[in-house]
One Martini backbone bead per residue (centre of mass of N, CA, C, O) as a GRO file, in nm:
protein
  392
    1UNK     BB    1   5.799   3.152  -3.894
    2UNK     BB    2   5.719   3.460  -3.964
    3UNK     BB    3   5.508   3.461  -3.743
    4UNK     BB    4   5.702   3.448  -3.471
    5UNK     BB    5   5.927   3.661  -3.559
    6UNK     BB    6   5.688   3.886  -3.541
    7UNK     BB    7   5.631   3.803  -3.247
    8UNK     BB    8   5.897   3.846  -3.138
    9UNK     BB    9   5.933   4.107  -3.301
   10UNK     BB   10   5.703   4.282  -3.060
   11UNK     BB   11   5.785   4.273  -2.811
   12UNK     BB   12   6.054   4.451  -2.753
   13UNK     BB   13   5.890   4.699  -2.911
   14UNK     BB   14   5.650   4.727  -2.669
   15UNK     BB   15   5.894   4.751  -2.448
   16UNK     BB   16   6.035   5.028  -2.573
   17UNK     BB   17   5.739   5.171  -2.562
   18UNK     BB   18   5.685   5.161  -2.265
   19UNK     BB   19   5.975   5.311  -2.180
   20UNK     BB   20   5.932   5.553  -2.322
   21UNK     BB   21   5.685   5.657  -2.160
   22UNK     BB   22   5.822   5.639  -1.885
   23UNK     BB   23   6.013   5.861  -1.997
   24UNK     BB   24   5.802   6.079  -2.063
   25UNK     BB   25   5.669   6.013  -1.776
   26UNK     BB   26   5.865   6.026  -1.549
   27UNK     BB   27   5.864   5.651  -1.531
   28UNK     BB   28   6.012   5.375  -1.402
   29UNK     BB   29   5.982   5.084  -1.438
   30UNK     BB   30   5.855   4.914  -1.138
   31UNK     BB   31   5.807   5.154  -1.001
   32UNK     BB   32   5.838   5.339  -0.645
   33UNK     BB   33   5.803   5.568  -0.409
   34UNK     BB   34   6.113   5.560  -0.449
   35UNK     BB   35   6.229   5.519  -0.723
   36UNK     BB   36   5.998   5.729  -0.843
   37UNK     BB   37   6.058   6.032  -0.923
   38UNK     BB   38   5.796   6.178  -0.864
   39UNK     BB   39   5.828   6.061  -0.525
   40UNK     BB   40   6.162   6.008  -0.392
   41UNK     BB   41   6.175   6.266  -0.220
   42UNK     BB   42   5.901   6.291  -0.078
   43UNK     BB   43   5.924   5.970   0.018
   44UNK     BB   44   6.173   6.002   0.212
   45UNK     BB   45   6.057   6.238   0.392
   46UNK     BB   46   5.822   6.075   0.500
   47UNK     BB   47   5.954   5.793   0.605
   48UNK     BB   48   6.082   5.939   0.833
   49UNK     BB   49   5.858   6.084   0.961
   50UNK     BB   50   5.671   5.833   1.056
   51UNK     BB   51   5.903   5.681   1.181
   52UNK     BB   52   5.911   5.928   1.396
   53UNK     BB   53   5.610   5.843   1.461
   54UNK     BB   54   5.614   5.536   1.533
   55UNK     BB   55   5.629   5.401   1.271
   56UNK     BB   56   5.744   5.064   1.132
   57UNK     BB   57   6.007   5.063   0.959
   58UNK     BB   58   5.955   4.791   0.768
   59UNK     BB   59   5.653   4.864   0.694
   60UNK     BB   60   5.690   5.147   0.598
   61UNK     BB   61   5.897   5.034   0.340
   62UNK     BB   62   5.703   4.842   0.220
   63UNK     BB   63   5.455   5.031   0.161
   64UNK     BB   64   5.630   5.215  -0.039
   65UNK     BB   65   5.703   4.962  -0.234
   66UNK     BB   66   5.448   4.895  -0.331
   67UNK     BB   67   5.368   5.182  -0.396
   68UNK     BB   68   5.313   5.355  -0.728
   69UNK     BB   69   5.124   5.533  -0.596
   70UNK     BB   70   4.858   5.801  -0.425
   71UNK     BB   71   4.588   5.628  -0.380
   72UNK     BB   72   4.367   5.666  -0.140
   73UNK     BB   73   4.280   5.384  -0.101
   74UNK     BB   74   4.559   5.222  -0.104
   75UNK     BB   75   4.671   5.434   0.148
   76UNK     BB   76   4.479   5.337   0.357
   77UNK     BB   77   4.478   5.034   0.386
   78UNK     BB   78   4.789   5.022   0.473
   79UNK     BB   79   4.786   5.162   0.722
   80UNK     BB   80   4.510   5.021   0.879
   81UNK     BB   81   4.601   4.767   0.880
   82UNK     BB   82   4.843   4.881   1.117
   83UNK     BB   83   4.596   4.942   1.342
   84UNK     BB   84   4.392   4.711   1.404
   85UNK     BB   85   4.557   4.549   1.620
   86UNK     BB   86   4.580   4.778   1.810
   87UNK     BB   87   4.316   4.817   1.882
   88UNK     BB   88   4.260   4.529   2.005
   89UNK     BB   89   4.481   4.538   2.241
   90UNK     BB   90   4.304   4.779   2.370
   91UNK     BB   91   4.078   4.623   2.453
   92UNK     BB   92   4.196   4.410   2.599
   93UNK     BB   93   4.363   4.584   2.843
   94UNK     BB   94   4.119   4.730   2.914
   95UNK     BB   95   3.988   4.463   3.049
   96UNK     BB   96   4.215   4.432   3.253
   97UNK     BB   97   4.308   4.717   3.341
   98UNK     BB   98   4.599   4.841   3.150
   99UNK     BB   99   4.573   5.130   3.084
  100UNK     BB  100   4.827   5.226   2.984
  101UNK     BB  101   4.888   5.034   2.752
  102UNK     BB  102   4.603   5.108   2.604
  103UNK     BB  103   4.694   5.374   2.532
  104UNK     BB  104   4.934   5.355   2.357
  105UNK     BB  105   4.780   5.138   2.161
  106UNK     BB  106   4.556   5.383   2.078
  107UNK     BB  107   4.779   5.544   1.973
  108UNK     BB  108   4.905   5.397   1.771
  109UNK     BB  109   4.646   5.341   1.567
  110UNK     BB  110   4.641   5.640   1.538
  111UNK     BB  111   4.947   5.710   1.398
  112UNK     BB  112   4.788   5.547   1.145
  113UNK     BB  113   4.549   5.695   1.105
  114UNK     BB  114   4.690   5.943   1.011
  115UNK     BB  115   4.845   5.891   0.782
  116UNK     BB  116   4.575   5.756   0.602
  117UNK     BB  117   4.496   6.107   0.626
  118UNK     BB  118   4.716   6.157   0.471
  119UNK     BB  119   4.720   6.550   0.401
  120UNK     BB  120   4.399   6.530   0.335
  121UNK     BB  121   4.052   6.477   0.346
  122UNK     BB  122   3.936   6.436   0.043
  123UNK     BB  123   3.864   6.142   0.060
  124UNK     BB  124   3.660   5.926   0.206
  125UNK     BB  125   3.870   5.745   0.321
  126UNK     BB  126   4.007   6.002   0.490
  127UNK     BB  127   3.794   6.042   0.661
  128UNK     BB  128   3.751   5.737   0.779
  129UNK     BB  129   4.033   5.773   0.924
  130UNK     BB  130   3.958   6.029   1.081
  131UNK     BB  131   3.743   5.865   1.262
  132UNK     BB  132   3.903   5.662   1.365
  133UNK     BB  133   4.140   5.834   1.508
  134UNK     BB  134   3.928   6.003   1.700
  135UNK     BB  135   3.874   5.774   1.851
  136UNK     BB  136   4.161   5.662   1.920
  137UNK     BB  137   4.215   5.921   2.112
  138UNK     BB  138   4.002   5.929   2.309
  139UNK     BB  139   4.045   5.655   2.466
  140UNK     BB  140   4.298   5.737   2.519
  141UNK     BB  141   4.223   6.016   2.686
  142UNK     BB  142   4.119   5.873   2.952
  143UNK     BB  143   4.467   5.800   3.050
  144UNK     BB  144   4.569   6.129   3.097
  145UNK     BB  145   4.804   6.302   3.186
  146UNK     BB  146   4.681   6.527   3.204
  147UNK     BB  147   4.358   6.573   3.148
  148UNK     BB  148   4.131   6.549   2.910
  149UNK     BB  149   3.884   6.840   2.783
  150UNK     BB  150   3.589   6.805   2.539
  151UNK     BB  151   3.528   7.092   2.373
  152UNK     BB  152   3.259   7.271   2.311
  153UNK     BB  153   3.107   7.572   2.100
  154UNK     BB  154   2.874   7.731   2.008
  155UNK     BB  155   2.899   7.834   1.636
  156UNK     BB  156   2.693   7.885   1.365
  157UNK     BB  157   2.523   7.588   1.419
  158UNK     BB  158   2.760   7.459   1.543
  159UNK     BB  159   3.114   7.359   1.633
  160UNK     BB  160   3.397   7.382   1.860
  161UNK     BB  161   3.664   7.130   1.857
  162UNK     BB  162   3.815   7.119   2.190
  163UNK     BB  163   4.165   7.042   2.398
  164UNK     BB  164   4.200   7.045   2.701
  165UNK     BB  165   4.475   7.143   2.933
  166UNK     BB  166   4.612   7.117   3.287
  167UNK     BB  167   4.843   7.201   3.451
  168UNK     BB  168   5.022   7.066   3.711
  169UNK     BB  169   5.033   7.279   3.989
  170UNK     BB  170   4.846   7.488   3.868
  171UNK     BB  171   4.680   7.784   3.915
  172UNK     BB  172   4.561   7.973   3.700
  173UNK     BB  173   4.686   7.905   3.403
  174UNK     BB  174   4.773   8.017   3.144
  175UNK     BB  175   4.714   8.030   2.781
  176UNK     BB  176   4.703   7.832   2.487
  177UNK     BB  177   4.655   7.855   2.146
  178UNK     BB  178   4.667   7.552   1.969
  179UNK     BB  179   4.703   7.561   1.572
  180UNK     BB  180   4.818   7.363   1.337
  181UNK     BB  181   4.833   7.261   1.043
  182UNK     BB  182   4.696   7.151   0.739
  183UNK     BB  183   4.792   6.835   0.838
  184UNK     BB  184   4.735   6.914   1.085
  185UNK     BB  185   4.579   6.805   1.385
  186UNK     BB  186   4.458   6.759   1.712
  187UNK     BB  187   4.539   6.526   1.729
  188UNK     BB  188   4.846   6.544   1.619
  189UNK     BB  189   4.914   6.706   1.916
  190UNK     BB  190   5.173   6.799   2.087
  191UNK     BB  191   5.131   6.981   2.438
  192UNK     BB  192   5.382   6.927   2.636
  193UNK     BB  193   5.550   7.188   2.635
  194UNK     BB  194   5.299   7.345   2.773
  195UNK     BB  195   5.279   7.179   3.041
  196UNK     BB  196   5.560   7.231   3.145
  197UNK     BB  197   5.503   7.511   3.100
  198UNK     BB  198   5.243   7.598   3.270
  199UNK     BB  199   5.074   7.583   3.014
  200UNK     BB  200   4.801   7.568   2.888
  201UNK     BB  201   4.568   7.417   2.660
  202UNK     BB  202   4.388   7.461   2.313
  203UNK     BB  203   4.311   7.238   2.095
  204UNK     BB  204   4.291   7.315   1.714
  205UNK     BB  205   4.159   7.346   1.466
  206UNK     BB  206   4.191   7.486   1.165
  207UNK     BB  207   4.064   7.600   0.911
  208UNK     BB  208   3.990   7.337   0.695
  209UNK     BB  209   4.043   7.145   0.942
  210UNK     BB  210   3.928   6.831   1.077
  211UNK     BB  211   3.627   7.000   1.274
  212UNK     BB  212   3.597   7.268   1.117
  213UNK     BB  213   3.331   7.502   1.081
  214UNK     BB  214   3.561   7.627   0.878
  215UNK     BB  215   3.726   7.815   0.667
  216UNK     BB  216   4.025   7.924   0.458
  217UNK     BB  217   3.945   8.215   0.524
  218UNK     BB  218   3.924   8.570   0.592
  219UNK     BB  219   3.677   8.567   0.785
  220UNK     BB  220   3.820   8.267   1.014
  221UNK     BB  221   3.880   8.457   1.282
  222UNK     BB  222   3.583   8.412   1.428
  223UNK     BB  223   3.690   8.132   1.567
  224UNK     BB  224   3.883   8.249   1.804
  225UNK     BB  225   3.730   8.467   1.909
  226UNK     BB  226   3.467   8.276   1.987
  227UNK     BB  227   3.744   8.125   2.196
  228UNK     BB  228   3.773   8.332   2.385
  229UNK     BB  229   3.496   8.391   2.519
  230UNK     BB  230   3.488   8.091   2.634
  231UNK     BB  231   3.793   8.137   2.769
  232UNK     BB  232   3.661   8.350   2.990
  233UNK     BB  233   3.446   8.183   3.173
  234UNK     BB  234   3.698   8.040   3.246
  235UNK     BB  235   3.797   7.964   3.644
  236UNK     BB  236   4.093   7.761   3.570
  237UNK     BB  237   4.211   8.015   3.423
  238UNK     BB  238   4.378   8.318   3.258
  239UNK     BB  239   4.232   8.550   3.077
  240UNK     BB  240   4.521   8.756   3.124
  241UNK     BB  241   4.672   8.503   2.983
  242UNK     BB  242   4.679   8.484   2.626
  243UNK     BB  243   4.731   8.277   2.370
  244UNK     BB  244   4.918   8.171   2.035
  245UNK     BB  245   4.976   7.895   1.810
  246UNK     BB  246   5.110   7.870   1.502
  247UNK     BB  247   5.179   7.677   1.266
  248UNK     BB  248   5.234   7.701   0.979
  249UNK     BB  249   4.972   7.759   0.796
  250UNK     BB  250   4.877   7.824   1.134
  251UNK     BB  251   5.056   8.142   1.147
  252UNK     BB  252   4.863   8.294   1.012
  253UNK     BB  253   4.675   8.316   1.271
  254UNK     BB  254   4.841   8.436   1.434
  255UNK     BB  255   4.918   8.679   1.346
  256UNK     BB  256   4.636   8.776   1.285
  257UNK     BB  257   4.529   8.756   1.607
  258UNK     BB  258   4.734   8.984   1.687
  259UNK     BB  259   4.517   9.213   1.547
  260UNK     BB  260   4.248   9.146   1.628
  261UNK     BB  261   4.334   9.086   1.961
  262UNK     BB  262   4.554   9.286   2.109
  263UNK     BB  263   4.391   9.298   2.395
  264UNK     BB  264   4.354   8.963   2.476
  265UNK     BB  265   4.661   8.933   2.367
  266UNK     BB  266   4.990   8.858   2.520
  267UNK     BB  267   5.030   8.673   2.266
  268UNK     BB  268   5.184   8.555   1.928
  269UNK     BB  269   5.276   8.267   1.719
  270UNK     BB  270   5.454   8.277   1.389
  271UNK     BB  271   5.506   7.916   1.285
  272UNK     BB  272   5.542   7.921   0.923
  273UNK     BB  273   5.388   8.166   0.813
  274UNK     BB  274   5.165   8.307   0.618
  275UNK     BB  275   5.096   8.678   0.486
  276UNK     BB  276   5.135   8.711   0.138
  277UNK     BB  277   5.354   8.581  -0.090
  278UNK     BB  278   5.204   8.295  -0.087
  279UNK     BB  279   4.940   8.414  -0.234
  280UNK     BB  280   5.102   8.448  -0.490
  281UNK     BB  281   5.130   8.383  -0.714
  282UNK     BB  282   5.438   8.297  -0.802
  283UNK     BB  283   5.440   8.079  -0.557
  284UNK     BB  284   5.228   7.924  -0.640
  285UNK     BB  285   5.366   7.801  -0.930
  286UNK     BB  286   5.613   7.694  -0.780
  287UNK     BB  287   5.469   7.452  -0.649
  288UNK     BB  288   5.394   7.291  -0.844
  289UNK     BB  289   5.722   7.167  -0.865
  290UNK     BB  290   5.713   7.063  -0.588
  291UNK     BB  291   5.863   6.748  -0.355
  292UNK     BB  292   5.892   6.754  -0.082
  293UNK     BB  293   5.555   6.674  -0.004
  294UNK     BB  294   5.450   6.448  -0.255
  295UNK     BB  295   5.228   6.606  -0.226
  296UNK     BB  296   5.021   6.917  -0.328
  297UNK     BB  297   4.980   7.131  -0.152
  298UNK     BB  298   4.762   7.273  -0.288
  299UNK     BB  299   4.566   7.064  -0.234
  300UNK     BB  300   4.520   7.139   0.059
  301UNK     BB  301   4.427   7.414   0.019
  302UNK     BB  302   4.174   7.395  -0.146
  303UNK     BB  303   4.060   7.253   0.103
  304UNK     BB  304   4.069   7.450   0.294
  305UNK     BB  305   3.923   7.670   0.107
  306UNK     BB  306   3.681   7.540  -0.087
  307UNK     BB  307   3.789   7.452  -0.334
  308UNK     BB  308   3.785   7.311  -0.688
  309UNK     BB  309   4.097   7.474  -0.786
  310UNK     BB  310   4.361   7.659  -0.863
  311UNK     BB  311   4.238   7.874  -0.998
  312UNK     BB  312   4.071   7.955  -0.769
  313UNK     BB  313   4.312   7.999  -0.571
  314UNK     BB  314   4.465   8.246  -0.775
  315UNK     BB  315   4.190   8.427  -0.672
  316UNK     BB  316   4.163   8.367  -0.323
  317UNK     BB  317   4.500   8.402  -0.205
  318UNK     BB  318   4.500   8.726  -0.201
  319UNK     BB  319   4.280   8.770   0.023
  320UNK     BB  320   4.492   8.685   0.282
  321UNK     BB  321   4.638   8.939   0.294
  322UNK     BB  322   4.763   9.142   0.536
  323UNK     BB  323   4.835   9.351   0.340
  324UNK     BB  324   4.561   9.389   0.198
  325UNK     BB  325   4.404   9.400   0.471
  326UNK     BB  326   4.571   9.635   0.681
  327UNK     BB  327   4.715   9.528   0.939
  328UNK     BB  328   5.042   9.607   0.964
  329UNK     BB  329   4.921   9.926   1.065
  330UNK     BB  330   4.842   9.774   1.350
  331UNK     BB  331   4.776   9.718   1.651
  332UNK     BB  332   4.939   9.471   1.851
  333UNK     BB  333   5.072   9.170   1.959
  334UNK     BB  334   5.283   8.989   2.043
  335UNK     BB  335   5.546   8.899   1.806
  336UNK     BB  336   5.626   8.603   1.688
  337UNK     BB  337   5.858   8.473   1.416
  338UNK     BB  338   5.898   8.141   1.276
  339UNK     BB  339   6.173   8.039   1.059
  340UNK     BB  340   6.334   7.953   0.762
  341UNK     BB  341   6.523   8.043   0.477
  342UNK     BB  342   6.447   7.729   0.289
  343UNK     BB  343   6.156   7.717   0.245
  344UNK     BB  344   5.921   7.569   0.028
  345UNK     BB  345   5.623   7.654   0.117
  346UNK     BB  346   5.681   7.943   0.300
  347UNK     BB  347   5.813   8.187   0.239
  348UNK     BB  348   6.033   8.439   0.411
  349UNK     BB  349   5.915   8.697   0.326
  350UNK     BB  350   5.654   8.670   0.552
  351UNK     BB  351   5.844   8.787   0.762
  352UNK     BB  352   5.901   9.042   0.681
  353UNK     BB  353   5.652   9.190   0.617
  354UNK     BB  354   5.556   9.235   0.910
  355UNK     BB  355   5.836   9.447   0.942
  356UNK     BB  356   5.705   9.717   0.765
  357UNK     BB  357   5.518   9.788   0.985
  358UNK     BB  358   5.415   9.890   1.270
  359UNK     BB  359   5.520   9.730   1.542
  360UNK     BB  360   5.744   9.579   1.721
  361UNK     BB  361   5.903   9.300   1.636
  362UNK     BB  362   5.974   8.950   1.637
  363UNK     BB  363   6.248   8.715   1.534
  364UNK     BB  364   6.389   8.373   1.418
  365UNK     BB  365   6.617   8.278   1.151
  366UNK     BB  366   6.697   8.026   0.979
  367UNK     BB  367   6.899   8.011   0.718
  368UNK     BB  368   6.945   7.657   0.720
  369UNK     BB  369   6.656   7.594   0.668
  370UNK     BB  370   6.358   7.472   0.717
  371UNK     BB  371   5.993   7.438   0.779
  372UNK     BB  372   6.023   7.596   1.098
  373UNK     BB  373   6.353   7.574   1.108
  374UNK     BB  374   6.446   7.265   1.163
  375UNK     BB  375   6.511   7.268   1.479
  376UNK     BB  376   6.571   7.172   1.782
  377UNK     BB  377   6.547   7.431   1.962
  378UNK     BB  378   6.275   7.595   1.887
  379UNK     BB  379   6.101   7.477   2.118
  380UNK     BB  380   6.254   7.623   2.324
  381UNK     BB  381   6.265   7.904   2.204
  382UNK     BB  382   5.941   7.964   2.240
  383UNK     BB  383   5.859   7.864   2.527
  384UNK     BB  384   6.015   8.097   2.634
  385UNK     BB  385   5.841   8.333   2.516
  386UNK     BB  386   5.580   8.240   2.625
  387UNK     BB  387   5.674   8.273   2.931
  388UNK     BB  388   5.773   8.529   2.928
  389UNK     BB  389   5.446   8.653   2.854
  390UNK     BB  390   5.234   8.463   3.078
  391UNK     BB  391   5.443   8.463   3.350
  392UNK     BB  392   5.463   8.767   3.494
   0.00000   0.00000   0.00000
């Protein structure tokens, strides 16, 4: 008898235990990722935005509440699972001749593809997945209106590797290289925006991430400037009439190259980059407690620029700093810079300090905005600018 009370007081002692524990490291019994405070503000805001990429509310709202942490492992089966069948179904199509459906599903496949390598290759098996996003939209891009063409560009015995589209119906037309943001890839970036205002594109990876042959380092410019050298030999775009967009992370480089190129580019948007203020630490040591990105932002810093650990990040991203680097009292080309001004991973500062020397420039600030401004108008707003700028 006093055997079993022992033992029966000491279950509910170490069920005690465990809550406590639970509670001790934010952690709540049973919780997943949508539950658990560690990861359901960012894990809310991430559900949302896959369901906006087309993957299905049901099957992604089941996969959030599976997973009860990060693990790269099981993040990417859950996701690559649902891509699987559609795989298959588009290979099934193409074989019928249903070229346009074979296309959507090869799309659909793409998109869970993605998210399964979201945000950021740093893991095996997150490489694997978007080696397979690869294959999955280029056999799509086969049947794209109009159509892609994969360029290579050798580059530092490696290559540069974008996907160039021109608008219909526009001879020699204007063109825009666009490049960013840290978890976008050029797999993942529509450029229909760009294709509809007659104006051609050229996407690509930015330094750090997707097939870039190089880090998201400060000489990384110079993967541009030779972007832009190729960009001039071929005879069916306008080479005197060149842009950049950089979106996120990556309008970094849009600003950047407003200064580096300041003569070959006629436009150039810094959509949501960084400048100066987001490399000092105050701002990286900040990030550290940011939720609402779900994974850490910093984790992508450092895989962007082949980094170790963050302590190396806080020693390498102050040299990134476009003022301390003295751009910012050189001739640019125009530039327009946009954000909102409660940005969580990249301070409103960013843009003020842009206008702080040299040359008179363009912005616009969304006060209650967040990450790009995250306005519905924004991309229409871009596109007026960028049009102005290269058509006339």
């Amino acid at each position: 008898m006093t055997g079993f009370c022992r033992t029966a007081l000491a279950r509910p002692l170490r069920l005690v235990g465990l809550i406590l524990v639970g509670i001790l490291f934010g952690r709540t019994a049973g919780a997943d990722l949508l539950t658990d405070p560690r990861f359901e503000v960012g894990a809310k805001r991430r559900l949302s935005q896959f369901i906006g990429r087309g993957a299905d509310q049901k099957e992604a709202e089941a996969i959030f509440h599976r997973l009860n942490d990060l693990d790269p492992e099981r993040w990417v089966a859950e996701w690559t699972r649902l891509a699987e069948p559609f795989e298959r179904q588009a290979a099934a199509l193409e074989a019928q001749g249903k070229t346009a459906d074979a296309r959507d599903a090869y799309l659909k496949a793409c998109a869970y593809d993605s998210i399964a390598k979201f945000p950021v290759i740093n893991h095996p098996a997150k490489q694997a997945a978007y080696r397979k996003e690869i294959d999955n939209y280029l056999k799509a891009a086969r049947y794209f209106d109009p159509p892609l063409e994969r360029v290579t560009i050798p580059f530092e015995g490696k290559q540069i590797i974008g996907y160039l589209r021109l608008p219909k119906g526009v001879t020699k037309p204007p063109l825009v290289i666009a490049t960013g943001g840290v978890d976008v890839y050029k797999e993942d970036r529509d450029v229909s925006d760009l294709l509809n205002a007659g104006i051609a594109a050229f996407s690509m990876d930015m330094p750090g991430t997707g097939e870039s042959p190089v880090w998201y380092t400060p000489d990384a410019d110079r993967l541009y400037t030779a972007t832009i050298d190729y960009l001039l030999t071929r005879s069916d775009i306008d080479g005197q009439r060149l842009g950049i967009l950089g979106r996120s992370y990556g309008g970094y480089w849009g600003a950047k190259m407003a200064y580096v190129e300041s003569k070959r580019l006629r436009a150039a948007v810094d959509w949501g980059g960084p400048a100066h203020h987001t490399f000092q630490e105050p701002w990286l040591r900040q990030l550290q407690q940011e939720k609402t990105y779900l994974w850490s932002l910093l984790d992508s810093m450092i895989y962007a620029s082949h980094l170790k650990d963050y302590d190396e990040l806080l020693k390498m991203a102050p040299t990134l700093s476009l003022k301390t680097q003295g751009w910012l009292e050189k001739p640019a080309a125009p530039l327009l810079a946009v954000n909102g001004a409660k940005d969580p991973w990249i301070t409103i500062q960013d843009i003020y300090v842009l206008f702080e020397g040299g040359e008179p420039k363009l912005a616009r600030v969304y006060p209650e905005g967040g990450h790009m401004g995250g306005d519905r108008g924004t991309t229409a707003m871009v596109m007026r600018w960028l049009t102005s700028q290269l058509t006339r």
